[in-house]
C-alpha positions as protocol buffer text, in pm:
chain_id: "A"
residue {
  index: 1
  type: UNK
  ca { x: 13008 y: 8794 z: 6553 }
}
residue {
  index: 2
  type: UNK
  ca { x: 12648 y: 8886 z: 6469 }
}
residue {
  index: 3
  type: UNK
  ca { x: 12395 y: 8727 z: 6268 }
}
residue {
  index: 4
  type: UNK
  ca { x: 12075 y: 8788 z: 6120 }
}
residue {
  index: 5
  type: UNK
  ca { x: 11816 y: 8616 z: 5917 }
}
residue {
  index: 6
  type: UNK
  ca { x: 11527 y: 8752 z: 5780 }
}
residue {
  index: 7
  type: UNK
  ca { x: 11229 y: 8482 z: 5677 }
}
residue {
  index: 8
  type: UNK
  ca { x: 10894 y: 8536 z: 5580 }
}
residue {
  index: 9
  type: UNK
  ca { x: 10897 y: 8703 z: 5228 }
}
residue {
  index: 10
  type: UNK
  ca { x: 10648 y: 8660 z: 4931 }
}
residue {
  index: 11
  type: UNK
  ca { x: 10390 y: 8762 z: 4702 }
}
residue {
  index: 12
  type: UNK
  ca { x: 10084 y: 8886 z: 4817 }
}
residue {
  index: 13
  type: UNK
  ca { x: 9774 y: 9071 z: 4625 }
}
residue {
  index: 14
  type: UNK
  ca { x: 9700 y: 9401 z: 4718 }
}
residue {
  index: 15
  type: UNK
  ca { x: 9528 y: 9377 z: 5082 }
}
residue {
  index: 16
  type: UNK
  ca { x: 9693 y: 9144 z: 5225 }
}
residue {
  index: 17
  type: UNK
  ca { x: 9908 y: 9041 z: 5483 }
}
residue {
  index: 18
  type: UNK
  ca { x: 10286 y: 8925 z: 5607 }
}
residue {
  index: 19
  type: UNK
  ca { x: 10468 y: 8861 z: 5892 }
}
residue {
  index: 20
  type: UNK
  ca { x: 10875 y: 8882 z: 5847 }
}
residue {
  index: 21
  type: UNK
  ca { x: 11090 y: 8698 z: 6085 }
}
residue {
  index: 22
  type: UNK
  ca { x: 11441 y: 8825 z: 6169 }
}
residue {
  index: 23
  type: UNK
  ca { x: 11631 y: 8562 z: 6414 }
}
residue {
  index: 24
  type: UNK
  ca { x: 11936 y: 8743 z: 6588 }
}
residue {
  index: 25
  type: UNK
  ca { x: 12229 y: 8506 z: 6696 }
}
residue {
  index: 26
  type: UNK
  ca { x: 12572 y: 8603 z: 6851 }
}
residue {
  index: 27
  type: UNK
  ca { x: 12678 y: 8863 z: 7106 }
}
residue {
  index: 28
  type: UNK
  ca { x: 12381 y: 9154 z: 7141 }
}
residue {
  index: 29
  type: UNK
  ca { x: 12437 y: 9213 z: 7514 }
}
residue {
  index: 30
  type: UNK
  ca { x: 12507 y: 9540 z: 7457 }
}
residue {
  index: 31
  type: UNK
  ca { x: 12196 y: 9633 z: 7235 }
}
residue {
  index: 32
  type: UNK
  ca { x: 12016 y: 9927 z: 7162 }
}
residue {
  index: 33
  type: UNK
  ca { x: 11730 y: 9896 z: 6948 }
}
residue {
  index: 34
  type: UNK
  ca { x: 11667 y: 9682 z: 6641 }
}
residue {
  index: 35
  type: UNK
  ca { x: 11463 y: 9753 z: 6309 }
}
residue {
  index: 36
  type: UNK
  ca { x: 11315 y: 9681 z: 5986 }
}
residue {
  index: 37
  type: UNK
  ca { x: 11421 y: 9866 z: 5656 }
}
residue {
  index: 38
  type: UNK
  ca { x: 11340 y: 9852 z: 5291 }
}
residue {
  index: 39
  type: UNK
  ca { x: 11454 y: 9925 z: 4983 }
}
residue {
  index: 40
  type: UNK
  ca { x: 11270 y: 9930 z: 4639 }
}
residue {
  index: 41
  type: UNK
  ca { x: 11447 y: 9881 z: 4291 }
}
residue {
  index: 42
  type: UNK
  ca { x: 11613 y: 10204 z: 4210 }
}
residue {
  index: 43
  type: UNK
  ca { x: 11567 y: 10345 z: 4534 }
}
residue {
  index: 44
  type: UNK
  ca { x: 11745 y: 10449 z: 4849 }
}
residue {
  index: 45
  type: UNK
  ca { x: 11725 y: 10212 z: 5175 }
}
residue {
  index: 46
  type: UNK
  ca { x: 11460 y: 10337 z: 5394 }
}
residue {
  index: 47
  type: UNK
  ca { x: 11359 y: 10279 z: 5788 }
}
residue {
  index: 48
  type: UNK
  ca { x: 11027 y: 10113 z: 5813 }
}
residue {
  index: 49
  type: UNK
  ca { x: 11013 y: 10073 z: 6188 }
}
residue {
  index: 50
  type: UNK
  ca { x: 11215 y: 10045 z: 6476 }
}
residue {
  index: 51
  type: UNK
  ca { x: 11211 y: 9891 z: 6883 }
}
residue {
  index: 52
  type: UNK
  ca { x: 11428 y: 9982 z: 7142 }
}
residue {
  index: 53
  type: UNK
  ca { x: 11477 y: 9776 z: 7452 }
}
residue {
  index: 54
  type: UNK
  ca { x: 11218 y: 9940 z: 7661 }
}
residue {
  index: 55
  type: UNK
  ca { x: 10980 y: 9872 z: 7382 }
}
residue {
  index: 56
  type: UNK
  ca { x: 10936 y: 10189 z: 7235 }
}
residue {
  index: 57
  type: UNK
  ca { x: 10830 y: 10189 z: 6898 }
}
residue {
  index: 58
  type: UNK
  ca { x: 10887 y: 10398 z: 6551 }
}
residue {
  index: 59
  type: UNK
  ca { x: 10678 y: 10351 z: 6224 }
}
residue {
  index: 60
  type: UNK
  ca { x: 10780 y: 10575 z: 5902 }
}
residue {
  index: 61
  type: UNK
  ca { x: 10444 y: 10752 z: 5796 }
}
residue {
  index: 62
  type: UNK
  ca { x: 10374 y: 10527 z: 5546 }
}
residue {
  index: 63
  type: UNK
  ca { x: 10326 y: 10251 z: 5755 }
}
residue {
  index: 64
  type: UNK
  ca { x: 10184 y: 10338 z: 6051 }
}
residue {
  index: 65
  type: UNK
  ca { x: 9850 y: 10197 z: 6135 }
}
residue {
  index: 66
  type: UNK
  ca { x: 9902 y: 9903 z: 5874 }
}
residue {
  index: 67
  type: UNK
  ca { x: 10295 y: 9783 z: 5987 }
}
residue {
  index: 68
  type: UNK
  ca { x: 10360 y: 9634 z: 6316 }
}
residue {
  index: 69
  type: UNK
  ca { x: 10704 y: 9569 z: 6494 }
}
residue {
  index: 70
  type: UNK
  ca { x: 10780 y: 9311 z: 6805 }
}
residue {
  index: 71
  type: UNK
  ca { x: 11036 y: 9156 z: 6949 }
}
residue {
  index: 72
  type: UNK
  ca { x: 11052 y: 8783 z: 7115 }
}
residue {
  index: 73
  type: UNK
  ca { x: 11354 y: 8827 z: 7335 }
}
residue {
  index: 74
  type: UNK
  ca { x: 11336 y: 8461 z: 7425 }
}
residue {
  index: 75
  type: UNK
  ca { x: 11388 y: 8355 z: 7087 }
}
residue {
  index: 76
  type: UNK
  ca { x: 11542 y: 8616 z: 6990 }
}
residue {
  index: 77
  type: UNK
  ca { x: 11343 y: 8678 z: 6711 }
}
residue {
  index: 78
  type: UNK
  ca { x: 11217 y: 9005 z: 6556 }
}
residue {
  index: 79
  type: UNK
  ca { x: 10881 y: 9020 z: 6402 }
}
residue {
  index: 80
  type: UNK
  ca { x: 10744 y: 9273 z: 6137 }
}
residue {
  index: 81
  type: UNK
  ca { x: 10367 y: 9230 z: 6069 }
}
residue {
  index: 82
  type: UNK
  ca { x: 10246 y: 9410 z: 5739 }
}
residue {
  index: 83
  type: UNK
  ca { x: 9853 y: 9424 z: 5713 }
}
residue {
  index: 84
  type: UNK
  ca { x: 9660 y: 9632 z: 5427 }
}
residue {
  index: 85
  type: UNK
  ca { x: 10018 y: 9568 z: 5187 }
}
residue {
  index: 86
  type: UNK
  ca { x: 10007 y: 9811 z: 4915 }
}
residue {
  index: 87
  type: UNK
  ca { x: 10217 y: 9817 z: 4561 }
}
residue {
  index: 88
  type: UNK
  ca { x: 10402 y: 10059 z: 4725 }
}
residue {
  index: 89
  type: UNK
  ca { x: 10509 y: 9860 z: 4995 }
}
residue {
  index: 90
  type: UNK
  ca { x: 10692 y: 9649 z: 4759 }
}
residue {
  index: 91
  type: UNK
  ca { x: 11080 y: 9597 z: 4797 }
}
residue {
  index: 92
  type: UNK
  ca { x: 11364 y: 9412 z: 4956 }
}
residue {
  index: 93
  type: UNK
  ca { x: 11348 y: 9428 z: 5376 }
}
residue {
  index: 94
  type: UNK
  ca { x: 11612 y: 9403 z: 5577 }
}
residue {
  index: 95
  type: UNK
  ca { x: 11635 y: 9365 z: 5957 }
}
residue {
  index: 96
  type: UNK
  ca { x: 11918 y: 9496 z: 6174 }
}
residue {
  index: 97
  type: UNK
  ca { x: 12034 y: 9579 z: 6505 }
}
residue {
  index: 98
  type: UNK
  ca { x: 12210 y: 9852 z: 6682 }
}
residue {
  index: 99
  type: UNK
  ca { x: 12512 y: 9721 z: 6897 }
}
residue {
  index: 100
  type: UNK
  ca { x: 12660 y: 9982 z: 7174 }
}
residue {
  index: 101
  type: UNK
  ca { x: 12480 y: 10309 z: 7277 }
}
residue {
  index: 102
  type: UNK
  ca { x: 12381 y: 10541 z: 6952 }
}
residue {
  index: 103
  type: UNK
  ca { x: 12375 y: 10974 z: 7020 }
}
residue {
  index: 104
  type: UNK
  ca { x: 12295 y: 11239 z: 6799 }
}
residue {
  index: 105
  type: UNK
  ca { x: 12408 y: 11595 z: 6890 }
}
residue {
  index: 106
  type: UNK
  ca { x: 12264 y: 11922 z: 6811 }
}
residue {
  index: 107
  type: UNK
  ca { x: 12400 y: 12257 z: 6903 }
}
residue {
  index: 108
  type: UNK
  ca { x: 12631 y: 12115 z: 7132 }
}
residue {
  index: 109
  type: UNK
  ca { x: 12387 y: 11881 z: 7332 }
}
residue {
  index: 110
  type: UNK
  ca { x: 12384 y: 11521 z: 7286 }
}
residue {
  index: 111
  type: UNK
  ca { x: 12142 y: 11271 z: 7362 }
}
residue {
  index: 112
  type: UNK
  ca { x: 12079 y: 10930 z: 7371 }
}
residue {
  index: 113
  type: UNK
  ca { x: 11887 y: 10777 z: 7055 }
}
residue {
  index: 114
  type: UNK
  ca { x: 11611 y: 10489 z: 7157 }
}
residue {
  index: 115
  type: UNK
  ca { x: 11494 y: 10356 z: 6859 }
}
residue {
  index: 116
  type: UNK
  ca { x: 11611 y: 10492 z: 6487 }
}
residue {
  index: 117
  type: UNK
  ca { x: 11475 y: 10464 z: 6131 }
}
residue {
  index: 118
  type: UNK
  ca { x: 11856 y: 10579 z: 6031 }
}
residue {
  index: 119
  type: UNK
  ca { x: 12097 y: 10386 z: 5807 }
}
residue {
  index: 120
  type: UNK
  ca { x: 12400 y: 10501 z: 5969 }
}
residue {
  index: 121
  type: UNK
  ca { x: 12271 y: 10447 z: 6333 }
}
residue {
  index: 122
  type: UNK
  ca { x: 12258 y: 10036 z: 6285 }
}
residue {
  index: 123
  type: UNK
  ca { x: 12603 y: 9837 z: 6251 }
}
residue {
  index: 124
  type: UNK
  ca { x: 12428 y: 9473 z: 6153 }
}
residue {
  index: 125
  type: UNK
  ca { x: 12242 y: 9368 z: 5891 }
}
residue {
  index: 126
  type: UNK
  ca { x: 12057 y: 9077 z: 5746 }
}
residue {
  index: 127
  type: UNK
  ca { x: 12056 y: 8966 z: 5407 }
}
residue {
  index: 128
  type: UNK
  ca { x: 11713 y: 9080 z: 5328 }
}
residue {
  index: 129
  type: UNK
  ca { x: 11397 y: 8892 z: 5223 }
}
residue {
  index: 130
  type: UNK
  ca { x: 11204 y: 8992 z: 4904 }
}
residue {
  index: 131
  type: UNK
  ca { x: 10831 y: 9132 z: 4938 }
}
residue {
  index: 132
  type: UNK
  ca { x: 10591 y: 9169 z: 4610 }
}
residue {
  index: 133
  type: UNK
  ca { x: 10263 y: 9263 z: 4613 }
}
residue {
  index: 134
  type: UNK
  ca { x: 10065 y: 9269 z: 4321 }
}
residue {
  index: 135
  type: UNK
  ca { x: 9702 y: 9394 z: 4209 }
}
């Protein structure tokens, strides 16, 4: 079994800064990438960013330049730093992890996916931690 715990939630003012924790226990020998998603009230889940095992990285536009993601593999710990926090950055985050090798095919060629910002690509999740920033 799998578990993940996200830490590091809060209110902030407009401007400034958090760093979320997500501490990954159980059997990951077999992962693939692990990320950081959100999900405001009344809206969808969304990928924030994303590290795969080589440390390639994926930010969703919104966050790029102000978000960064990082893994300590010796704690076993994934990091999210969030500088410049906006109103719109408000919302529950999650952290997860991709177990097993993920593909995506197109027109009959498949490939091997490194790092993902896609719901349906992760198969463990955290609980979330809240994140409110106000002006």
């Amino acid at each position: 079994q799998v578990h993940l715990v996200e830490s590091g939630g809060g209110s902030v003012q407009a401007g400034g800064s958090l760093r979320l924790s997500c501490t990954v226990s159980g059997d990951t020998y077999d992962r693939s990438f692990l990320g950081w998603f959100r999900q405001a009230p009344g809206k969808e889940r969304e990928g924030v960013a994303s590290i795969g095992n080589n440390g390639d990285t994926t930010y969703t536009d919104s966050v790029k330049n102000r978000f960064t993601i990082a893994t300590d593999n010796a704690k076993n710990t994934l990091y999210l730093q969030m500088n410049s926090l906006t109103p719109e950055d408000i919302g529950m985050y999650y952290c997860a992890v991709r177990l097993g090798r993920a593909t995506r095919c197109s027109g009959g060629t498949c490939y091997t996916v490194w790092t993902s910002l896609l719901v349906d690509e992760y198969n463990y999740w955290g609980q979330g931690t809240q994140v409110t920033v106000s002006t």
